[in-house]
N, C-alpha and C positions, 0 to 999 in steps of 0.2 A: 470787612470782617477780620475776626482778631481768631489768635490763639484761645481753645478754650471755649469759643461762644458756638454752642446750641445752632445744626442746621440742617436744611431739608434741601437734598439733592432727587431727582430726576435726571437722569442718565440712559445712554444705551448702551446694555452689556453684548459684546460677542457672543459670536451664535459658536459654539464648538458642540460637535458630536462626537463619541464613541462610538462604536459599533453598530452605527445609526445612519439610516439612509440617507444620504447626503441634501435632496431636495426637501427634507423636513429639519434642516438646522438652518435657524435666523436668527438676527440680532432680535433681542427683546428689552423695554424697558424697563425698567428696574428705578424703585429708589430707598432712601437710605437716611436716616435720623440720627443722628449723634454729634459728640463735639470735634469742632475741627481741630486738627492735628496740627497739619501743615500746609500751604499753600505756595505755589511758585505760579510763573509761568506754563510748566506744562504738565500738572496735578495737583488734585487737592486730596489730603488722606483723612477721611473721617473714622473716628473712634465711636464704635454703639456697643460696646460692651468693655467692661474695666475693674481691674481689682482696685477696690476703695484703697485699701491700704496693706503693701505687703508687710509680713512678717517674717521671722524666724520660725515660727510653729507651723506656719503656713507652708513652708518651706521655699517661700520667694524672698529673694535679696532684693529684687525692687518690681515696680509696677509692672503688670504686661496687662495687654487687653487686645481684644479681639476687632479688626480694624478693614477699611478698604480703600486703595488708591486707586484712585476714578481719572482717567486723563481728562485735562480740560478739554479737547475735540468732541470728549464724551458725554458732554454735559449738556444735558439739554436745560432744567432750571436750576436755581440753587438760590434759598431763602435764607437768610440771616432770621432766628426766630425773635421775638422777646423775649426771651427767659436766660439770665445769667445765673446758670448753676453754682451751685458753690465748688470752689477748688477742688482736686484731688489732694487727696488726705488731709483737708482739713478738720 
């Protein structure tokens, strides 16, 4: 898997409560569609939401988007899809 390419993770998120009875907080599975970011050894961060293209009007000087780094331990599957989207800001 590359920078940029389209992917489908399954994952286990931490169980954290607030002000929540402690025997009803568990990890729960979770998963997650968008392009990968970055990858290493001990995470991979996927991007599922993204400004196409900042502007000046917009009042962004460069990209931001809405993103999650998942640790590798966490991961239960992760699919590389078919589909190469087209670049950002192209």
């Amino acid at each position: 898997m590359g920078r940029g390419d389209l992917v489908y993770v399954v994952y286990w998120e931490r169980g954290c409560g607030e002000d929540a009875d402690p025997k009803a907080v568990f990890p729960r599975m979770r998963e997650c569609l968008g392009w990968l970011d970055y990858e290493d050894d001990r995470f991979v961060r996927v991007i599922f939401d993204r400004v196409v293209s900042a502007s000046a009007q917009a009042g962004l000087a460069e990209s931001v988007a809405v993103c999650r780094a998942i640790p590798r331990k966490d991961i239960v599957d992760i699919q590389q899809l078919g589909v190469k989207p087209k670049p950002l800001g192209a």
